[in-house]
TIPA-349285 format. One line per field, with one value per atom (N, C-alpha, C): residue number from 0; residue in three letters; atom name; x, y, z. Coordinates in nm, 3 decimals. Example, Ala and Ser with C-alpha at 12.3 -4.5 7.8 and 13.67 -1.06 7.14 Angstrom:
k <- [0:0:0:1:1:1]
r <- [ALA:ALA:ALA:SER:SER:SER]
a <- [N:CA:C:N:CA:C]
east <- [1.319:1.230:1.320:1.285:1.367:1.290]
north <- [-0.569:-0.450:-0.330:-0.225:-0.106:0.003]
up <- [0.780:0.780:0.780:0.708:0.714:0.787]
! end
This chain:
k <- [0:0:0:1:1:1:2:2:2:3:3:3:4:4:4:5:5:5:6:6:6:7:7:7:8:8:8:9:9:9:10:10:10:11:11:11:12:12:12:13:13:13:14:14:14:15:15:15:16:16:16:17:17:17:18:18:18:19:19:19:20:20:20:21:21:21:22:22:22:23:23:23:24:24:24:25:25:25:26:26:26:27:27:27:28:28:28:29:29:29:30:30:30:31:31:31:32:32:32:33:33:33:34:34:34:35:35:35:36:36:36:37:37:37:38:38:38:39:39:39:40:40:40:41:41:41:42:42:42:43:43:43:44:44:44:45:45:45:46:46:46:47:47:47:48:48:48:49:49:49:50:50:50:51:51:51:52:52:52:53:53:53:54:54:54:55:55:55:56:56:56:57:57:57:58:58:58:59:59:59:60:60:60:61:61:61:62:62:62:63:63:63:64:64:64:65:65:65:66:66:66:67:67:67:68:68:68:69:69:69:70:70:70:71:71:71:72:72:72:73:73:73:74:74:74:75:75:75:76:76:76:77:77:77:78:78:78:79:79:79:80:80:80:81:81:81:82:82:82:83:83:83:84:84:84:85:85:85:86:86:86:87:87:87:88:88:88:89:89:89:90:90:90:91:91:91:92:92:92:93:93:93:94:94:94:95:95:95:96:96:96:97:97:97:98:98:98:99:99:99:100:100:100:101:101:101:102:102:102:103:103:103:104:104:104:105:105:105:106:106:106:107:107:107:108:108:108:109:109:109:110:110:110:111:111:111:112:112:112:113:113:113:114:114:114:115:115:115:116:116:116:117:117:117:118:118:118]
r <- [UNK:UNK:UNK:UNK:UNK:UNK:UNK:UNK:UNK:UNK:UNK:UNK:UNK:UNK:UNK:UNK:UNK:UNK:UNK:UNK:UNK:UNK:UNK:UNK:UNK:UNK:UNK:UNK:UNK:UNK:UNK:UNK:UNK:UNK:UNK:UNK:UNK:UNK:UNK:UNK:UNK:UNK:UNK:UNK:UNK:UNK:UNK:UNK:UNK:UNK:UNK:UNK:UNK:UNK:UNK:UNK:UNK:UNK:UNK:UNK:UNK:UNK:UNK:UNK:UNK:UNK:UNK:UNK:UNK:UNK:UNK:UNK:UNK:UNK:UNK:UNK:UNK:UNK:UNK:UNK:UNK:UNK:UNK:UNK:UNK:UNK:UNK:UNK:UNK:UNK:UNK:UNK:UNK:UNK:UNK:UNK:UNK:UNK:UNK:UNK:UNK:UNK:UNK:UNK:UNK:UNK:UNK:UNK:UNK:UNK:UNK:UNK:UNK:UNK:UNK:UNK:UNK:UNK:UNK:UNK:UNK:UNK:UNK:UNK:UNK:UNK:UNK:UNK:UNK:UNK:UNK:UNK:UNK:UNK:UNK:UNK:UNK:UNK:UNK:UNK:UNK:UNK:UNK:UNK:UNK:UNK:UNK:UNK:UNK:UNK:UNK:UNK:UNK:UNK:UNK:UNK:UNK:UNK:UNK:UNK:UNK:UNK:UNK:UNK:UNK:UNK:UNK:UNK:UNK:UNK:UNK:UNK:UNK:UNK:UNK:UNK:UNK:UNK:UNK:UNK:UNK:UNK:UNK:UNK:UNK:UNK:UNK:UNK:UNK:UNK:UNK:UNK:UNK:UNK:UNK:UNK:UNK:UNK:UNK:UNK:UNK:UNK:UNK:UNK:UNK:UNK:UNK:UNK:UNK:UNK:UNK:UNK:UNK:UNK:UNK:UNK:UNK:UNK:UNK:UNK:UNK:UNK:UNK:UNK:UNK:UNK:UNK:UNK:UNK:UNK:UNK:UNK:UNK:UNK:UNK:UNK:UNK:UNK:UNK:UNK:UNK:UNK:UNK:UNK:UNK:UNK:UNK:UNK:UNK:UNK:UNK:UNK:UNK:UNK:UNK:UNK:UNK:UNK:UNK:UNK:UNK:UNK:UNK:UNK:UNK:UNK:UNK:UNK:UNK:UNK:UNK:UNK:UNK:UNK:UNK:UNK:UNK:UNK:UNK:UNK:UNK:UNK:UNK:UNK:UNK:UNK:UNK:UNK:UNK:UNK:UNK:UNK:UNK:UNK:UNK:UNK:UNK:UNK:UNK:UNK:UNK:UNK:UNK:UNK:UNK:UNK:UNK:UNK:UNK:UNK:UNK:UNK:UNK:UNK:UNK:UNK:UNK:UNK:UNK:UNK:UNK:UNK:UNK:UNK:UNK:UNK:UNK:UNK:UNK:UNK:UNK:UNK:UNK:UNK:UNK:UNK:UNK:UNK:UNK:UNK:UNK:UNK:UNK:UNK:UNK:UNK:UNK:UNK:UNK:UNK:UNK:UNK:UNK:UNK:UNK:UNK:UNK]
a <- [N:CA:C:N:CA:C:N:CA:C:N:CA:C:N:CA:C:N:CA:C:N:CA:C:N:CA:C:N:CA:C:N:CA:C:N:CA:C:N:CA:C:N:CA:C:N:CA:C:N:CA:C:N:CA:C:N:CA:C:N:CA:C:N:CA:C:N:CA:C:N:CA:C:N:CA:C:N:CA:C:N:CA:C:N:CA:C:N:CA:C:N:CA:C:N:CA:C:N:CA:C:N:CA:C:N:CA:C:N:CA:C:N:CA:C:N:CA:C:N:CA:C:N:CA:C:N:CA:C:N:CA:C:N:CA:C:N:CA:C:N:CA:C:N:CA:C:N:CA:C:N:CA:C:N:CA:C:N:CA:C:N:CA:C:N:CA:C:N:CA:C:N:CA:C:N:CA:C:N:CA:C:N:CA:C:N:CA:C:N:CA:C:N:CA:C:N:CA:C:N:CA:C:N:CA:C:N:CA:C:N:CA:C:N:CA:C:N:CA:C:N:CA:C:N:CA:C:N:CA:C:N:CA:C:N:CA:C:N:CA:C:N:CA:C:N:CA:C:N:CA:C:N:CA:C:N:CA:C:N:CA:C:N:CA:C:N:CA:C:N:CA:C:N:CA:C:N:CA:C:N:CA:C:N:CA:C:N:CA:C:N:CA:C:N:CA:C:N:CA:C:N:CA:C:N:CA:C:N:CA:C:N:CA:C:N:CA:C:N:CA:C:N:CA:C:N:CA:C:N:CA:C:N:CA:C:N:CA:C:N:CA:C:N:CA:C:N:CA:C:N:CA:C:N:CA:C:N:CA:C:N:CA:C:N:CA:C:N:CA:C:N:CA:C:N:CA:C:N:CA:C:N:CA:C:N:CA:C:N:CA:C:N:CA:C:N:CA:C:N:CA:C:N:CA:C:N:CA:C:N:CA:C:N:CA:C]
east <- [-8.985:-8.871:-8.911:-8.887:-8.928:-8.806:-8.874:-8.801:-8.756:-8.612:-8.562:-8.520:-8.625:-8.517:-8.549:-8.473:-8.474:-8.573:-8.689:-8.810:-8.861:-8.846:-8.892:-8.874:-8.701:-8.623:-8.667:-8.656:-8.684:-8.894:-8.954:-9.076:-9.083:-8.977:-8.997:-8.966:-8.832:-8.753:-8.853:-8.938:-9.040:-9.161:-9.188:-9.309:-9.255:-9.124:-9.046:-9.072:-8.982:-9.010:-9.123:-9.257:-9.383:-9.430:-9.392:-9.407:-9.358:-9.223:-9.155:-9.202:-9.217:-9.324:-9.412:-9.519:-9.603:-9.616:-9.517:-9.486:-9.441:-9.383:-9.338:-9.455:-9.556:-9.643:-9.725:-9.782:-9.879:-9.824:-9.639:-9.626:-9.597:-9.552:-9.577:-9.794:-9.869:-9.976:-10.052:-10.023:-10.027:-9.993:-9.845:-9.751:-9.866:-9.914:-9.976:-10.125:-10.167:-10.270:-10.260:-10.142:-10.097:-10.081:-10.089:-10.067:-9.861:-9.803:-9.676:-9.622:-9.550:-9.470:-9.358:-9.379:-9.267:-9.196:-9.250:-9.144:-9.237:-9.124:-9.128:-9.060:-9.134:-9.064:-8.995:-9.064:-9.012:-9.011:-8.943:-8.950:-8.914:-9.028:-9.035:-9.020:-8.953:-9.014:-9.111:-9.240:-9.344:-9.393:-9.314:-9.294:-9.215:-9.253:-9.177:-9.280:-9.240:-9.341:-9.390:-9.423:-9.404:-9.240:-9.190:-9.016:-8.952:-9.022:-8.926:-8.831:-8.865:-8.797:-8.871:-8.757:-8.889:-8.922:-9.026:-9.140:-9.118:-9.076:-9.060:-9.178:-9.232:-9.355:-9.286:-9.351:-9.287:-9.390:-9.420:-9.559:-9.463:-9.573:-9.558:-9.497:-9.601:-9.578:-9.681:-9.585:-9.639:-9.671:-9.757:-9.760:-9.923:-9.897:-10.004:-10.049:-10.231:-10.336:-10.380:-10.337:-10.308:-10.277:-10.387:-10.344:-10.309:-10.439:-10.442:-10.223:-10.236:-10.117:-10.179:-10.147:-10.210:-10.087:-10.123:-9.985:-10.077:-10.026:-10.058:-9.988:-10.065:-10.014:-10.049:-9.969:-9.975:-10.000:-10.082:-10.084:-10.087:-9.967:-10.006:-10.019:-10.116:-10.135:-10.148:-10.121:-10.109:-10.228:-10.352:-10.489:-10.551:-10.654:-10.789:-10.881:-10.854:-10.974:-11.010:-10.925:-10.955:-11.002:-10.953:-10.993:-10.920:-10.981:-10.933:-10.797:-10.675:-10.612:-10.640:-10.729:-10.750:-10.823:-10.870:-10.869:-10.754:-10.665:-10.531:-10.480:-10.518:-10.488:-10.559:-10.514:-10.600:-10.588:-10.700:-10.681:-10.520:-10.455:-10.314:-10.224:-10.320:-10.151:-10.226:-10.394:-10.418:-10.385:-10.365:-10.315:-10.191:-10.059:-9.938:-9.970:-10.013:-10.029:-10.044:-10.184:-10.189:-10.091:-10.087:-9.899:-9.765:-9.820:-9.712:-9.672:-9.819:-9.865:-9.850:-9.905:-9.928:-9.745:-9.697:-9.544:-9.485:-9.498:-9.439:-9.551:-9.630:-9.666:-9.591:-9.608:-9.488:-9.414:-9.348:-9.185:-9.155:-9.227:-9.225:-9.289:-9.378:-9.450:-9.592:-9.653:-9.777:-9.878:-9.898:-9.989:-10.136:-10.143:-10.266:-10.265:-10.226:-10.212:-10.353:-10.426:-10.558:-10.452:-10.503:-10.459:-10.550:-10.519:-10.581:-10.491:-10.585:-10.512:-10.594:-10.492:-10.525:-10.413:-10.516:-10.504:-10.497]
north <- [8.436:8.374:8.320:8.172:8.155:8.212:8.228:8.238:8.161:8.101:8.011:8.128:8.182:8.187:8.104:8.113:7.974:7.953:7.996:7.974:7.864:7.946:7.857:7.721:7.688:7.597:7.490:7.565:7.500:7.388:7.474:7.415:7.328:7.375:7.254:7.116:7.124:7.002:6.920:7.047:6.964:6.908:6.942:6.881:6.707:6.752:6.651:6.523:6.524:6.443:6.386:6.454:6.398:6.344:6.361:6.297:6.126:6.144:6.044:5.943:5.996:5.947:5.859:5.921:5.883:5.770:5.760:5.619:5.560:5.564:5.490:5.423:5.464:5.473:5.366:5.421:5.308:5.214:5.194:5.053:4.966:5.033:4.926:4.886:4.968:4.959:4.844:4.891:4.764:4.630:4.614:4.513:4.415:4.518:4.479:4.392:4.480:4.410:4.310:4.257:4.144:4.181:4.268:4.339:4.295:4.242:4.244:4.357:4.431:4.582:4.515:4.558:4.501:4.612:4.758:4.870:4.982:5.072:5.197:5.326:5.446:5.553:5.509:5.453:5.363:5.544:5.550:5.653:5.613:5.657:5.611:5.720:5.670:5.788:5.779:5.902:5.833:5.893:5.999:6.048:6.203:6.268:6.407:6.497:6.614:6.740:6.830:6.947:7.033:7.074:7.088:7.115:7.031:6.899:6.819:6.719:6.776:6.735:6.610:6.508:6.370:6.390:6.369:6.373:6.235:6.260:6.142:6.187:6.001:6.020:5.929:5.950:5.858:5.790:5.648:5.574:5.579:5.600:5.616:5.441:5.390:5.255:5.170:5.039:4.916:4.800:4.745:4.623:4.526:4.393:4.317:4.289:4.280:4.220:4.104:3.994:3.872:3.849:3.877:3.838:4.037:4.103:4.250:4.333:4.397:4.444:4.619:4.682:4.809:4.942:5.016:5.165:5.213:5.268:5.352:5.509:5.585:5.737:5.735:5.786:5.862:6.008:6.030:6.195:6.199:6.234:6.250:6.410:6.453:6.558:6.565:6.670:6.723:6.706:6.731:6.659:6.666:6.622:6.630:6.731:6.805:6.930:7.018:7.040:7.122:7.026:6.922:6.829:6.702:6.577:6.441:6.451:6.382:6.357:6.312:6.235:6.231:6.339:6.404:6.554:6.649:6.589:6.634:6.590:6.477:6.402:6.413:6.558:6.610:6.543:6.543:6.488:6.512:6.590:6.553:6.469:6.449:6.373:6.203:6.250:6.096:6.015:6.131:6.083:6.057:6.075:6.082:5.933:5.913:5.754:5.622:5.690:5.577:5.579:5.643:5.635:5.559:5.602:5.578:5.393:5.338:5.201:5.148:5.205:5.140:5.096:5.224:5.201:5.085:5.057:4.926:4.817:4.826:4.682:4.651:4.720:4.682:4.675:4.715:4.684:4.598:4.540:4.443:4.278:4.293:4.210:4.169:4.247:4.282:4.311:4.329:4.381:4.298:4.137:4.054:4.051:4.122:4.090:4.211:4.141:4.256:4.378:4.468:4.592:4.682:4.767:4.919:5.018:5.119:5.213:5.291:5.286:5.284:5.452:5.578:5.661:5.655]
up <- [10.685:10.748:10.885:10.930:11.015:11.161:11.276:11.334:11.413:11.510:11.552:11.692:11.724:11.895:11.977:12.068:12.208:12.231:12.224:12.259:12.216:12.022:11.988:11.959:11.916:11.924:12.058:12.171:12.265:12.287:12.225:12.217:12.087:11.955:11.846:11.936:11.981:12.048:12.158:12.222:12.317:12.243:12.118:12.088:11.991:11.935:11.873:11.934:12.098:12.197:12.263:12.278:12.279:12.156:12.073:11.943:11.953:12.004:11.973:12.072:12.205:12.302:12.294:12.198:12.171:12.098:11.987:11.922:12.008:12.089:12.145:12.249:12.345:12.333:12.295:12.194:12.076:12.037:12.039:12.015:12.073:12.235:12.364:12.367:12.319:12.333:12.268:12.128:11.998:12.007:12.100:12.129:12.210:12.341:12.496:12.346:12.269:12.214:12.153:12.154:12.022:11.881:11.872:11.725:11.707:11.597:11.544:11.512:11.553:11.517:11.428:11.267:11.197:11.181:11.195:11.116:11.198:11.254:11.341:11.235:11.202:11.124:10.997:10.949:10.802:10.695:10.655:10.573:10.400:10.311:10.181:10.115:9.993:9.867:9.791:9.765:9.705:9.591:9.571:9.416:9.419:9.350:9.335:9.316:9.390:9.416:9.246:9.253:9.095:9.118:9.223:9.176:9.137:9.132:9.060:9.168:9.319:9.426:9.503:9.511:9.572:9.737:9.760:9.810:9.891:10.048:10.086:10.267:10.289:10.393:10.452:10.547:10.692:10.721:10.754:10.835:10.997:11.055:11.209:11.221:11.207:11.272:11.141:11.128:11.077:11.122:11.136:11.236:11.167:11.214:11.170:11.304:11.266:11.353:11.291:11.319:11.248:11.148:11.025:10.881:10.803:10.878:10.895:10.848:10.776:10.765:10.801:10.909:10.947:10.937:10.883:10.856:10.978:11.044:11.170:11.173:11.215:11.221:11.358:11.393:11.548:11.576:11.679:11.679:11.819:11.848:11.973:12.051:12.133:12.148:12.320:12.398:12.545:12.575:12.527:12.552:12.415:12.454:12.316:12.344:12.452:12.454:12.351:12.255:12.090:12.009:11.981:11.882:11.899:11.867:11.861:11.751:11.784:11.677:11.569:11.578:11.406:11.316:11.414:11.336:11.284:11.278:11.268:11.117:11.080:10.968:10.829:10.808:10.626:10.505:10.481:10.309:10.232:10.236:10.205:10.261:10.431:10.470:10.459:10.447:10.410:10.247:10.208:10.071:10.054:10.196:10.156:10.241:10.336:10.382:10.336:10.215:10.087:10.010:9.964:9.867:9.935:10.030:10.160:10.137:10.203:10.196:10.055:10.014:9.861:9.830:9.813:9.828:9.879:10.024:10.104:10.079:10.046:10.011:9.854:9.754:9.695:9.685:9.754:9.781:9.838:9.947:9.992:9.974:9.822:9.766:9.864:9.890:9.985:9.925:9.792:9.723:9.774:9.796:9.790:9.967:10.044:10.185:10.229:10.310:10.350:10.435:10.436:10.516:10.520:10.635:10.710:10.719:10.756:10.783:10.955:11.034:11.151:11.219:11.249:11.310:11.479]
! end
């Protein structure tokens, strides 16, 4: 059972907010680079778990570097002294990214458009 005292409540809510920060962040950053921000916290469904329950991923940020269509994850962290954020990003959540993408480019008829995937 997890526990919810003020503490901890209080440090989910603070890490929430550096989170949100942080996108926010990378897409004044992206913007400053000329990169196009088409979609912020796009949230998809990208299939269903073994319960039978769908399975929905969030891309941080979407944006094109000219012809480039890039899914972006954000990690943002209080420093990098333990590890770089993209050490953060495991083979599961890189697999929920591709699904992720794969997803909005079809949905959006994107399939023949070049793209990345940018941590």
């Amino acid at each position: 059972m997890q526990n919810s005292s003020p503490e901890n409540l209080t440090t989910s809510s603070a890490l929430l907010e550096r989170g949100r920060r942080g996108e926010e962040l990378a897409a004044a950053f992206l913007h400053q680079a000329g990169y196009q921000i088409v979609a912020a916290n796009f949230i998809l469904p990208v299939g269903r778990n073994r319960n039978d329950a769908v399975v929905n991923v969030e891309i941080d940020l979407v944006a094109y570097e000219g012809p480039t269509l890039c899914f972006v994850e954000v990690k943002t962290r209080a420093s990098d002294w333990f590890a770089a954020p993209s050490a953060n990003v495991d083979l599961r959540k890189q697999r929920q990214i591709v699904r992720a993408a794969h997803a909005y480019r079809r949905m959006f008829g994107l399939t023949n458009t070049p793209y990345r995937y940018d941590v």
